[in-house]
C-alpha positions in Angstrom: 66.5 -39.1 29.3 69.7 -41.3 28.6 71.7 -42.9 31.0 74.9 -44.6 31.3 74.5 -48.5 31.2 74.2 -50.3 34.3 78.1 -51.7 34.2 81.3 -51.1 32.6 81.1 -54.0 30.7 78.1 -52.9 29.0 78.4 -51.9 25.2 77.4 -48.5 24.2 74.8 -48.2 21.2 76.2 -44.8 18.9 72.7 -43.2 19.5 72.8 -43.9 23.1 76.6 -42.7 23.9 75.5 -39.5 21.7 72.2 -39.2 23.5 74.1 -39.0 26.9 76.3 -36.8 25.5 74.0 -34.5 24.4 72.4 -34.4 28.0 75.5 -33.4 29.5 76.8 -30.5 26.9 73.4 -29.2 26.9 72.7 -29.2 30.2 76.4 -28.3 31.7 76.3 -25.1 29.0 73.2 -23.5 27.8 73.9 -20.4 28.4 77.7 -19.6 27.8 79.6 -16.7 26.5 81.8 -17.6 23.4 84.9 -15.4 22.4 86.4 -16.0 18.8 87.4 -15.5 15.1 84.6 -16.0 12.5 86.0 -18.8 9.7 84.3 -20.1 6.8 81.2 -17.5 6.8 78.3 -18.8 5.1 75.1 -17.0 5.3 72.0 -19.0 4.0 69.5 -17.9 1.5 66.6 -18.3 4.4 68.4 -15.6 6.7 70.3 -18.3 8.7 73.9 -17.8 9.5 76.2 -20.3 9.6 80.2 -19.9 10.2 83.2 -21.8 12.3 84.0 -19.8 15.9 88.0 -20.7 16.2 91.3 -19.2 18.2 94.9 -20.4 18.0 94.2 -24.3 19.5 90.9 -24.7 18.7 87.6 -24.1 16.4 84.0 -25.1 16.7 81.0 -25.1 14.8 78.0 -22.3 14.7 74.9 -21.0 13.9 72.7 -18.3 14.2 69.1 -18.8 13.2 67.6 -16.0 11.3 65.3 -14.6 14.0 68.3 -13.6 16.2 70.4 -12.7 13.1 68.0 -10.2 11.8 69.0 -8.4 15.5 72.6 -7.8 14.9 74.2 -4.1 14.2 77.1 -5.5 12.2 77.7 -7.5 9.0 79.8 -10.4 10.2 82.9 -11.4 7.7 85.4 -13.8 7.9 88.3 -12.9 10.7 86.2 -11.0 12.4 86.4 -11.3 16.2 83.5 -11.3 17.8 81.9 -12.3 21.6 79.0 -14.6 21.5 76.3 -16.2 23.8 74.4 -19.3 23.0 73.9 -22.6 24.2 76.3 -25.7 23.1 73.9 -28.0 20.8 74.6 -32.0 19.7 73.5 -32.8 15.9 72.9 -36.4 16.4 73.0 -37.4 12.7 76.6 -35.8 12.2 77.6 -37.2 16.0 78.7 -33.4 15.8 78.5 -30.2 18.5 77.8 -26.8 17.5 76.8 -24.0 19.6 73.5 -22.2 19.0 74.4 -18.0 19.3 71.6 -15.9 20.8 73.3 -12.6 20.4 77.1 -11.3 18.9 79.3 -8.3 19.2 82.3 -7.7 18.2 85.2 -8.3 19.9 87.4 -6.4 17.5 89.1 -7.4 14.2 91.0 -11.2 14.1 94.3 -11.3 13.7 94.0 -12.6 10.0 92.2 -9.6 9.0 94.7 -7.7 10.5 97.9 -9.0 8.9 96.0 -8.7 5.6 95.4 -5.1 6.1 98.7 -4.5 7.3 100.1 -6.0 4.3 97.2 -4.6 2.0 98.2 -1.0 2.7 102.5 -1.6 2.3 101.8 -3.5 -0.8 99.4 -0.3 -1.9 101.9 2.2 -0.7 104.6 0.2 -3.4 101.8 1.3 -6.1 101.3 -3.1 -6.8 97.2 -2.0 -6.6 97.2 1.3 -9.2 94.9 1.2 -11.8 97.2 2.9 -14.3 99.4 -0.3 -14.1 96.4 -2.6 -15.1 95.9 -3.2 -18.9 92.3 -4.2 -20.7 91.6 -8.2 -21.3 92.7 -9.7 -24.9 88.9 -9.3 -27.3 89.7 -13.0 -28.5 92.3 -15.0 -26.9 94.0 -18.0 -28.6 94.9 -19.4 -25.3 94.0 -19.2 -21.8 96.3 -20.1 -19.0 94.7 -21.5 -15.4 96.9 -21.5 -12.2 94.9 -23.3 -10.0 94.6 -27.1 -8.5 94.6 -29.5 -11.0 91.9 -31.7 -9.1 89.4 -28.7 -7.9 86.1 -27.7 -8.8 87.2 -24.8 -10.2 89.7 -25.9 -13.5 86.2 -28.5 -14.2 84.3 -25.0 -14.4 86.4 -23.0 -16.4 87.1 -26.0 -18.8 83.7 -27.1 -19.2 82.3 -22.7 -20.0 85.2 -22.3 -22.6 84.4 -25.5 -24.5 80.9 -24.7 -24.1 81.6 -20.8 -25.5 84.3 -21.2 -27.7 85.9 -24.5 -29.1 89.1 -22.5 -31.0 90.5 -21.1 -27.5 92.6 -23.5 -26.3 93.3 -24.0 -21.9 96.7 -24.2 -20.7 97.0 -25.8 -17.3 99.5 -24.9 -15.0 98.9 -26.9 -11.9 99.5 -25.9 -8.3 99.0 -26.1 -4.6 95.6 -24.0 -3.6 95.8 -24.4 -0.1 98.8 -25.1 3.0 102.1 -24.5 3.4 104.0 -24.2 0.0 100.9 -22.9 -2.1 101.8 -19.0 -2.4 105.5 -20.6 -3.9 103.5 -22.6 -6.1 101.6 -20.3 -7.6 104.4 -17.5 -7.4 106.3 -19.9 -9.5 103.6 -21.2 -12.1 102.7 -17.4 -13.0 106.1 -16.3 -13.3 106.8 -19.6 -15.6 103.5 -18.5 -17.5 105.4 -15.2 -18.5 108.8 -17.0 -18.8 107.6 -19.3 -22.1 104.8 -16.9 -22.9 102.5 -19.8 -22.3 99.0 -17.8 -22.9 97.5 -14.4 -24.0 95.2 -14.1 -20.9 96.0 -15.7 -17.4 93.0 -16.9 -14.6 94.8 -17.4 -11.3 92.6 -19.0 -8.6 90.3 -21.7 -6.7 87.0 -22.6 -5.5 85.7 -21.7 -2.2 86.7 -21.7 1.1 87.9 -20.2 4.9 89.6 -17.7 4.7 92.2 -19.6 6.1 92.0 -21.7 2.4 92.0 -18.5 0.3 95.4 -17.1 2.3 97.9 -18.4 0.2 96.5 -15.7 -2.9 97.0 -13.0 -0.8 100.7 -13.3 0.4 103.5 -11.0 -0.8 105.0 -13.1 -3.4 101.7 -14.2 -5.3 100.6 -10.6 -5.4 104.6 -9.7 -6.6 103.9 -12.2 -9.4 100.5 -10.6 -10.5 101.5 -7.1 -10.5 105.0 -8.2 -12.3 103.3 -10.6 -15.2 103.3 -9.4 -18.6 100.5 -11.3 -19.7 96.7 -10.4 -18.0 95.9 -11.9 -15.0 92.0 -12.4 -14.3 91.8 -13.1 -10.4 89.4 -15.8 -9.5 89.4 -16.4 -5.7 86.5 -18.4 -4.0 82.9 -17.4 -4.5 81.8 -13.8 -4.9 81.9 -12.6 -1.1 85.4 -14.0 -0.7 88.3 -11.8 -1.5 92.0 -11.7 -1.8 95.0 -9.2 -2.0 95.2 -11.1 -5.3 92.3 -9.4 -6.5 93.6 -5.8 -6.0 96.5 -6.4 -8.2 95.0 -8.5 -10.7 94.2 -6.3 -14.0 90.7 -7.7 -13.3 88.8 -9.6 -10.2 86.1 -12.0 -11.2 84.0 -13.1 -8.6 84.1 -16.9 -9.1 86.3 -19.0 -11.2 83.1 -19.2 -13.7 82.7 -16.2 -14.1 86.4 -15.7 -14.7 86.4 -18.0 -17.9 83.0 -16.0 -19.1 85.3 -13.0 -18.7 88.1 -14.2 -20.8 86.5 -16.5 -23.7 84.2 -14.4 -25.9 81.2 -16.8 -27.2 82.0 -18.1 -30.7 78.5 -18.0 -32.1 78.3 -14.1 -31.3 81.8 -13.2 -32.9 80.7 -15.2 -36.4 76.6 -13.3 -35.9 79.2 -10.0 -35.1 81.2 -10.5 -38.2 78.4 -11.6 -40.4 76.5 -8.5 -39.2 79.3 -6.6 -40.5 79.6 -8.7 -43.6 76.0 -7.5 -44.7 76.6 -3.9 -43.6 79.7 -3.8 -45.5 78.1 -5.0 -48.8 75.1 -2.8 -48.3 77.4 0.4 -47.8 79.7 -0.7 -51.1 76.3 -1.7 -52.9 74.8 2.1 -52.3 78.3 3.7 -53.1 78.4 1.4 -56.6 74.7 2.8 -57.2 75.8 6.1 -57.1 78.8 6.1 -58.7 76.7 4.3 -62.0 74.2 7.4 -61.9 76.9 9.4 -62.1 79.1 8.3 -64.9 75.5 7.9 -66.6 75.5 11.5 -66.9 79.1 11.9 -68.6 77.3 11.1 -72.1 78.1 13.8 -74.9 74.7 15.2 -75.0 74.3 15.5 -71.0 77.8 16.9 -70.5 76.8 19.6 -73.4 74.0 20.4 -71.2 76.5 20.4 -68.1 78.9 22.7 -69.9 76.1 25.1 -70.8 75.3 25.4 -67.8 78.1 26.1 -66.5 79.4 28.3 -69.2 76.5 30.3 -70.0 76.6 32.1 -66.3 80.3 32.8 -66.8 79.9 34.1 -70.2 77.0 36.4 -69.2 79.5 37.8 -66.3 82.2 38.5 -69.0 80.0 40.6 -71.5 78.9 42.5 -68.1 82.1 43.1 -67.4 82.8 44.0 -70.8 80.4 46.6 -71.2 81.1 48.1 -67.9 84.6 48.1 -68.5 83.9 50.2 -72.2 82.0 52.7 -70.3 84.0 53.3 -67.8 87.3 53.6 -70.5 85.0 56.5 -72.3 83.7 57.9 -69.0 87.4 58.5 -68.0 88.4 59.5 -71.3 85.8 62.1 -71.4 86.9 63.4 -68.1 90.6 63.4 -69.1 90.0 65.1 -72.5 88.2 67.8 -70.2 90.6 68.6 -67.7 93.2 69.0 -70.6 91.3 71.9 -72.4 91.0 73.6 -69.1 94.3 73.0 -68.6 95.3 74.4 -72.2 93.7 77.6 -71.4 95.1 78.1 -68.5 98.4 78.2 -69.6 97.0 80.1 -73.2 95.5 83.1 -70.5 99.1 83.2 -69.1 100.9 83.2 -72.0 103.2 86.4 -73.0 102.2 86.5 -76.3 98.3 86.4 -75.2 99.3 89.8 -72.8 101.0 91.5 -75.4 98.3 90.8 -78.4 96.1 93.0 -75.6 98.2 96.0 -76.7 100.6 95.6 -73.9 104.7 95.5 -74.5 108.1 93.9 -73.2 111.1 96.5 -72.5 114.5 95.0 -72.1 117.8 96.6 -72.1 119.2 96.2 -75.5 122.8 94.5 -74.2 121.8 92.9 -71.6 118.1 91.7 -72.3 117.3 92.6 -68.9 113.8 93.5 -68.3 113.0 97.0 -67.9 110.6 97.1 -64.7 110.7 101.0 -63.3 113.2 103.7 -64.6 116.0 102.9 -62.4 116.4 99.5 -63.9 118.0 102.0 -67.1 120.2 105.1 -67.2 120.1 108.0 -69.6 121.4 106.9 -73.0 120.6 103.6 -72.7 119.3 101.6 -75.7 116.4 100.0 -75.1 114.6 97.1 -77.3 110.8 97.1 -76.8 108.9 93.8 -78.4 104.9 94.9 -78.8 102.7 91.9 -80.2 105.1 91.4 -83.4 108.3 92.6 -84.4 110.3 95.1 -81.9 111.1 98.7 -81.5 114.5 100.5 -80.5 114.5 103.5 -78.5 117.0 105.4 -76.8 116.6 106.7 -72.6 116.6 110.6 -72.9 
């Protein structure tokens, strides 16, 4: 167990004065109840959790060690308030203090996350977030513009994956503050002078990773105004991939790292010349086959196989004419016949009603002499009358008596 030197002249070693330390903090709080906001959430691949605890004065460090992590109900997130026990823990090596948590809750939601989704849902309600107001990624960009810090990890990724995928796409940088006060201006201002000079054909706004205190500045009012305003594309790039940003709502398209961003935007060289070669041979292949056919073709214009052709062509259409011909013939006589029927029967019709036909039966016409009226019964006539009677030839006068 440490202990503090004998006098107050005595000089502290650093392991010792830690040592002590440790003694006390462990021993004055090992079992304390924690209230606070979770920063800088970092889960690890073995199931350990390990984020910053902080309020308005004052943060500290903290971990939960998979065993009691695999208890929790909840999905902790960054600006999430939450109430926590554990014991307050010196690491040594770091000349750090951290508290150990043995069980969370939450506490209800931080005031960051709070704000954001205050702002999240005005900025929604304005329609900055619809989909219909995004438009698709250029296929081949000729330049790419970054808004981001000019010294961060992020610009060396994106530089180093578009020289690696495509050496004809050239990187415009438009530096700016990431982080602290005057960042969302900066950024604001870089996109806006993007669109001004028409810098790029496809814009990557964003930074590495960080709190979510770091990452605040690409979600306030006038960045996410910018975004939704630009003319050009904007890819939004904000930390890693569990971080997120109002940015990323009204970007035409979130990537989930700066990396991936540039993957995104700059198509691979080498697959665009296999695509167009590909094409190339397909195009040839298609106009090769098309040439072949059209050869075969004209082959058979020659005299003797367009004889052939015509022949073949003509011989059906004649055949069809001398049907026609006969049929029509036949059907000329056939009516003819008929006709030349129907007249004879006609013809003695009118012959069996003819006058002269009656009278040639023996019968005869009376009409008054004067008048050529027809005599039809004897009061038609008087006494004295001369009558005119016509037999089958000639005619006969008599006189009424």
């Amino acid at each position: 167990m440490a202990s503090l030197p004998p006098s107050a002249d005595s000089v502290f070693s650093v392991t010792s004065l830690t040592a002590f330390l440790r003694e006390i903090l462990e021993a004055t709080f090992s079992n304390i109840r924690l209230e606070g906001e979770i920063s800088n959430y970092r889960p690890n691949a073995s199931g350990h959790l390990y984020f910053t605890l902080k309020d308005e004065g004052a943060q500290i460090s903290a971990v939960m060690f998979r065993g009691r992590a695999a208890g929790l109900t909840f999905a902790p997130k960054d600006g999430m308030k939450v109430r926590c026990k554990g014991s307050i823990s010196v690491y040594a090596p770091r000349g750090n203090y951290q508290i150990i948590i043995t069980s969370m809750e939450i506490a209800g939601e931080g005031n960051i996350l709070q704000i954001l989704e205050q702002r999240k849902r005005k900025l929604a309600a304005e329609g900055l977030f619809a989909s219909e107001n995004k438009v698709p990624l250029p296929f081949f960009p000729r330049t790419v513009g970054v808004v981001t810090s000019p010294t961060g990890a992020a610009l060396r990724d994106i530089l180093q994956i578009t020289r690696r995928r495509n050496k004809c796409v050239s990187v415009v940088i438009l530096p700016a503050l990431v982080q602290g006060d005057g960042a969302a201006e900066t950024i604001a201002r870089q996109i806006q002078t993007a669109n001004d000079f028409d810098l790029c054909d496809v814009l990557i706004v964003g930074r590495g990773g960080g709190s979510l205190e770091d990452l605040l500045p690409f979600s306030e009012e006038c960045v996410v105004r910018a975004i939704a305003a630009s003319e050009i594309p904007v890819v939004s790039a904000v930390g890693h991939e569990i971080d997120w940003a109002l940015s990323d709502y009204a970007a035409d398209m979130r990537a989930p790292t700066p990396s991936a961003a540039a993957e995104l935007v700059v198509p691979i060289q080498s697959e665009i010349v296999q695509g167009i070669g590909s094409c190339k041979a397909e195009m040839y292949d298609a106009m090769t086959a098309k040439i072949d056919r059209l050869k075969l073709l004209v082959k058979s214009f020659d005299p003797y196989h367009m004889e052939v052709r015509f022949r073949t062509i003509e011989q059906p259409l004649l055949s069809r004419l001398d049907r026609a011909k006969v049929s029509l013939l036949e059907n000329m006589q056939r009516k003819a016949e008929e006709t030349k029927v129907r007249i004879e029967q006609c013809v003695q019709i009118l012959e069996s009603a003819s006058p002269k036909t009656i009278l040639a039966r023996g019968y005869a016409m009376v009409r008054d002499s004067e008048t050529k009226k027809i005599i039809r019964k004897p009061a038609d006539t008087a006494q004295g009358k001369t009558l005119e009677i016509i037999p089958a030839e000639g005619s006969i006068l008599a006189t009424v008596r």
